[in-house]
C-alpha positions in Angstrom: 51.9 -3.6 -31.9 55.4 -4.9 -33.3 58.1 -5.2 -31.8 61.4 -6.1 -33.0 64.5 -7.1 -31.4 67.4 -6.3 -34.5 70.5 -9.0 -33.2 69.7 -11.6 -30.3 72.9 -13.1 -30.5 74.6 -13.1 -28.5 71.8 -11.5 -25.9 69.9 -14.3 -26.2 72.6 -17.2 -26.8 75.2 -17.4 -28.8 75.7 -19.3 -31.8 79.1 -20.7 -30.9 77.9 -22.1 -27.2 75.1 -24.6 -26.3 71.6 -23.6 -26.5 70.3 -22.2 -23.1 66.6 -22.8 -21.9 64.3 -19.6 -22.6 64.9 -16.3 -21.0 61.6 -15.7 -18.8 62.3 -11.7 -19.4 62.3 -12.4 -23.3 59.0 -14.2 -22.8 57.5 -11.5 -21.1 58.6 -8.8 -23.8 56.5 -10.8 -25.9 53.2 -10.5 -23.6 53.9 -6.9 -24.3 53.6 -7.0 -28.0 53.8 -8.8 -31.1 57.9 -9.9 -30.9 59.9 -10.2 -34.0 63.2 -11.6 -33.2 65.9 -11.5 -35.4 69.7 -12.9 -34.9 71.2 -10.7 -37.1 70.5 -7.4 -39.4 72.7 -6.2 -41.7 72.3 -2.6 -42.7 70.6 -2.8 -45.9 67.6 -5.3 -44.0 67.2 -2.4 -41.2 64.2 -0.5 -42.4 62.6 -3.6 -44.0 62.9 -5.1 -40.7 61.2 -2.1 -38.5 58.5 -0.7 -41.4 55.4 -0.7 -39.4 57.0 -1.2 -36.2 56.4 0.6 -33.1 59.0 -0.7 -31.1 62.9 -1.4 -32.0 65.2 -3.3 -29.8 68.9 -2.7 -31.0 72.1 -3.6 -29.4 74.4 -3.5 -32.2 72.7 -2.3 -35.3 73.3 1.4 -36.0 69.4 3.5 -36.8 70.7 6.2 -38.0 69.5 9.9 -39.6 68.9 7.7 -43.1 66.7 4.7 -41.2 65.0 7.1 -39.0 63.8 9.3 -41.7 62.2 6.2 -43.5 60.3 4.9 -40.3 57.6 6.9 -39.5 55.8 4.5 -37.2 58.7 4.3 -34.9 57.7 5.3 -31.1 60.4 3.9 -28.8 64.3 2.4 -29.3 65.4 0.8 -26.3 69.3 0.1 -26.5 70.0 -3.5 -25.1 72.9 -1.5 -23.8 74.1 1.4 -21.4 76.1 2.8 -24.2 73.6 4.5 -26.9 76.3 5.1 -30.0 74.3 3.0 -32.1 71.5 5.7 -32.4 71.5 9.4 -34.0 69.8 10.5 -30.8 69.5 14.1 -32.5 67.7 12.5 -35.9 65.4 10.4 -32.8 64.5 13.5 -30.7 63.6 15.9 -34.5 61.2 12.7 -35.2 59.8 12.2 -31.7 61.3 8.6 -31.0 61.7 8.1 -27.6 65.4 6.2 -26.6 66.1 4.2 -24.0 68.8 2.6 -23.1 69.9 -0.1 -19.7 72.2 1.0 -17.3 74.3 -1.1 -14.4 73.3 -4.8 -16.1 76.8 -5.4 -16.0 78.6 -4.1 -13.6 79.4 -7.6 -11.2 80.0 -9.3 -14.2 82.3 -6.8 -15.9 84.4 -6.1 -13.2 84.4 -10.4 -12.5 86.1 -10.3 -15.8 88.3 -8.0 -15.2 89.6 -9.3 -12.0 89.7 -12.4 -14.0 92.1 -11.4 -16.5 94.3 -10.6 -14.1 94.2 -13.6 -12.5 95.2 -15.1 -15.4 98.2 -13.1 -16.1 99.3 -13.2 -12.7 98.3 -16.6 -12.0 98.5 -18.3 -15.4 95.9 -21.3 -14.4 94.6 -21.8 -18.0 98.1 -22.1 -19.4 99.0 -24.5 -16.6 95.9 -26.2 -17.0 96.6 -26.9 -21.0 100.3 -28.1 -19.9 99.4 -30.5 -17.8 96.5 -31.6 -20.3 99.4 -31.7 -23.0 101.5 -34.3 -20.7 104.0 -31.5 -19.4 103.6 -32.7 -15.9 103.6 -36.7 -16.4 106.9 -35.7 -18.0 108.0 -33.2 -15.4 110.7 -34.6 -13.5 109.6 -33.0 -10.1 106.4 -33.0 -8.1 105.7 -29.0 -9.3 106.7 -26.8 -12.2 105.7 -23.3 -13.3 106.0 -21.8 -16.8 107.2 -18.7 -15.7 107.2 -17.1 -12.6 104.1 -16.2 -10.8 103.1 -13.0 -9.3 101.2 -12.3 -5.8 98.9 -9.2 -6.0 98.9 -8.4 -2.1 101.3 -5.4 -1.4 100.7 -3.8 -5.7 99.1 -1.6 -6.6 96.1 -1.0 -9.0 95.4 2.1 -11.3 91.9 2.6 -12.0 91.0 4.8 -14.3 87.6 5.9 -14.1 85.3 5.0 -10.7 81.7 4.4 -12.3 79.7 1.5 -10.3 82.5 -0.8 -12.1 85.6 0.6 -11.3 84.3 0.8 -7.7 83.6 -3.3 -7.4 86.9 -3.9 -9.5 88.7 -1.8 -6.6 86.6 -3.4 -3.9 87.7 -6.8 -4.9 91.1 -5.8 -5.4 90.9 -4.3 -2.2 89.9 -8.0 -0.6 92.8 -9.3 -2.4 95.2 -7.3 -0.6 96.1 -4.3 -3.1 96.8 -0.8 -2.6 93.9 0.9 -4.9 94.7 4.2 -6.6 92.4 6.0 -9.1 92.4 8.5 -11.5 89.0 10.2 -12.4 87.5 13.2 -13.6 85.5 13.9 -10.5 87.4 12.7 -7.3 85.5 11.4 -4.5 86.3 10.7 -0.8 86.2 6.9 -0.8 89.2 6.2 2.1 89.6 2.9 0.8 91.5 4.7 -2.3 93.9 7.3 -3.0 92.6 9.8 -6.2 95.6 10.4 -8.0 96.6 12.2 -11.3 97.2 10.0 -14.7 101.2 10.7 -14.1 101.2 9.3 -11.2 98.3 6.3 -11.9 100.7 5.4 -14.5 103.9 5.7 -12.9 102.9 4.3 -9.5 100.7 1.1 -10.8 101.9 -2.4 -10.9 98.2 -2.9 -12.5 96.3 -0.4 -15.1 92.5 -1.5 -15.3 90.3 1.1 -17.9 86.9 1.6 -16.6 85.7 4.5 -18.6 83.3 5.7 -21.4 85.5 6.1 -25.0 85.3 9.6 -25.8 87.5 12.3 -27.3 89.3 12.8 -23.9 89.4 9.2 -23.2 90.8 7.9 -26.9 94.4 6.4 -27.0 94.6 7.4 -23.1 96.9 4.6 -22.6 99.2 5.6 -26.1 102.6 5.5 -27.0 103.9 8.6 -24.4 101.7 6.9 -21.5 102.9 3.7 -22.2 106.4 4.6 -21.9 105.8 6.0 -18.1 104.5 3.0 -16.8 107.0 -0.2 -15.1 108.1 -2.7 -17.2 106.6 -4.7 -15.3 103.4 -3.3 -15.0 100.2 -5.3 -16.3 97.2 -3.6 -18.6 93.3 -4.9 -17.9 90.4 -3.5 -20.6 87.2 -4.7 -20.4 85.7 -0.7 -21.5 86.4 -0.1 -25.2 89.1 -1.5 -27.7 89.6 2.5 -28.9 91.1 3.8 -25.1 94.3 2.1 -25.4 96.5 2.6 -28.9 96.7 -0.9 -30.0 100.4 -0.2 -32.1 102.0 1.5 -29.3 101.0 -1.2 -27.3 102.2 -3.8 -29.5 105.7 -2.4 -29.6 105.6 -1.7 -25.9 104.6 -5.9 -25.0 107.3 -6.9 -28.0 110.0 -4.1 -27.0 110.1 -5.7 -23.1 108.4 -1.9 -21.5 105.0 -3.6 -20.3 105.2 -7.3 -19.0 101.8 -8.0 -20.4 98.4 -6.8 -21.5 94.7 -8.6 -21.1 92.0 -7.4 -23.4 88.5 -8.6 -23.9 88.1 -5.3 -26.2 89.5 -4.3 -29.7 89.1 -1.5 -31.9 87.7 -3.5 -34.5 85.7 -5.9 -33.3 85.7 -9.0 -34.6 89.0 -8.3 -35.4 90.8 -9.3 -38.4 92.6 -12.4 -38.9 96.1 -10.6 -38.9 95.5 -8.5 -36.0 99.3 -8.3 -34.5 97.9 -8.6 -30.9 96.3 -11.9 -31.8 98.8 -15.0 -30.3 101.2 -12.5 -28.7 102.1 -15.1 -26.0 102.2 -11.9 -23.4 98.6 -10.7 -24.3 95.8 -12.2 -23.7 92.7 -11.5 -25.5 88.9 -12.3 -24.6 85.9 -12.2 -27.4 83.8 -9.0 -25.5 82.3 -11.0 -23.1 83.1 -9.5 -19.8 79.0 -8.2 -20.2 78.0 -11.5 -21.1 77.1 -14.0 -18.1 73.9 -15.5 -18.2 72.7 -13.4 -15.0 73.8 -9.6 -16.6 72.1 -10.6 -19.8 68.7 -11.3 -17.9 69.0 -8.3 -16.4 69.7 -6.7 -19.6 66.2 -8.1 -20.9 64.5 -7.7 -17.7 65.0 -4.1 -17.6 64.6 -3.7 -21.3 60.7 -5.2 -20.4 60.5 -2.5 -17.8 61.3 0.3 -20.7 58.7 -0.6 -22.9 56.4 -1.4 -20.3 56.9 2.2 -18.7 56.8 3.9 -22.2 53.3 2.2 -22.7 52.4 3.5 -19.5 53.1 6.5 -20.4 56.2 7.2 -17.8 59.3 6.4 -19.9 62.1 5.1 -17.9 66.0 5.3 -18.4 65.6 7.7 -21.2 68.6 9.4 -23.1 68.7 12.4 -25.1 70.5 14.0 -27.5 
């Protein structure tokens, strides 16, 4: 039985970092099957790739209606993701293809990220850190210097919107950090180390804004141009969800017009982004390559639970299954 894995990197390493010693739960995919991995596929490579295939691991690589309907043999996709937009689940469920897909790999190391951003913005180390490397401080006529002025989180407050497992361990660390916590959510809980709030007042309440939810038509350009313009100029803005929730003009003119004090991304709408992209160098917005997923523990456990799928769907019990 084949199966192939569509784009390993960066799952399995990525080409612009040092290699990494073998992933055990990789290995053991391959005691499951005959694996066929594959750093890339480009669209027109897709069905070549799968013919006769049983199995298709895809994180990126769309299988749509048109690839479906020329792969017969296919039994099981597992997304190497908890997001399943890669896959015409309709086209998979009309051909009997089962879909997986792998949820909560992530969450420590998302909401790491995102509590790292802020850092940054608040705290500026890696700026400091290059300043001092480029001689600033040998030159600096005083024992201590800063390049602008620094910000202490205890007493502000952060606006999450959405409270999934990760906007939960973004506001339990912010918590520990000394921060007031309010949320804004489609179903409201009864956590009492938050206040639920509606998005008026998230926005016009938060010294922080940190997007923790799914991109959908109610989600899209939550944070645009008539949201942006209710928050504190002084306010900071933290994605690590999807490039599409925040309007990416609005918020241009909003971090060159003086309205939002800054803005830390590690998603785009197009992604990778062009050369041009106006957000690109902005010095108040700072902009990570999609990695807040990435650490070498979440993508194990990405791998490791993609094993379990397709060991489960042998079995005949499929796990983590998503429908259509």
């Amino acid at each position: 039985m084949r199966i192939v894995l569509l784009d390993a990197d960066p799952i399995t390493g990525s080409a612009r970092a040092p290699a990494e010693p073998p992933s055990p739960a990789l290995a053991s995919i391959a005691h499951l099957g005959r694996l066929e991995v594959h750093e890339r596929t480009s669209p027109d490579e897709v069905v070549g790739r799968l013919e006769g295939a049983a199995i298709a691991l895809t994180n990126k690589v769309v299988l749509g209606q048109k690839e479906l309907a020329e792969l017969p043999g296919l039994r099981l996709i597992s997304v190497l993701a908890t997001g399943v937009n890669v896959v015409d689940l309709a086209a998979a469920g009309r051909s009997g293809v089962t879909v997986c897909n792998v949820p909560g790999y992530s969450t420590a190391s998302t909401a790491q990220h995102a509590i790292a951003l802020l850092l940054e913005l608040v705290n500026q180390a890696g700026r400091h850190a290059a300043d001092v490397a480029g001689g600033g401080w040998q030159r600096s006529p005083a024992f201590s210097y800063y390049l602008s002025p620094l910000v202490e989180l205890e007493g502000l407050t952060l606006g999450i919107v959405g409270f999934g497992a990760i906007g939960r361990r973004v506001a339990s660390i912010a918590s520990a950090l000394g921060m007031r916590v309010i949320v804004h959510t489609r179903t409201p809980g009864t956590d009492a180390k938050v206040r639920f709030v509606d998005k008026a007042t998230l926005l016009a309440e938060s010294d922080v804004v940190s997007l923790h939810v799914p991109l959908s038509p109610e989600t899209r350009h939550y944070l645009d141009r008539a949201a942006l313009s209710t928050m504190k100029p002084t306010a900071l803005v933290i994605n690590c969800a999807r490039g599409p929730l925040i309007d990416e003009e609005a918020l241009l003119d909003a971090l060159k017009g003086g309205s939002l004090r800054a803005a830390a991304l590690d998603v785009l709408g197009e992604e990778p982004p062009r050369a041009d992209h106006p957000l690109l160098g902005l010095p108040n917005c700072l902009v990570t390559p999609h990695v807040a997923w990435a650490s070498s523990a979440a993508r194990e456990r990405l791998l490791g639970v993609t094993r379990d799928n397709i060991r489960a769907f042998l079995d005949g019990q499929p796990q983590n299954v998503v429908s259509g």
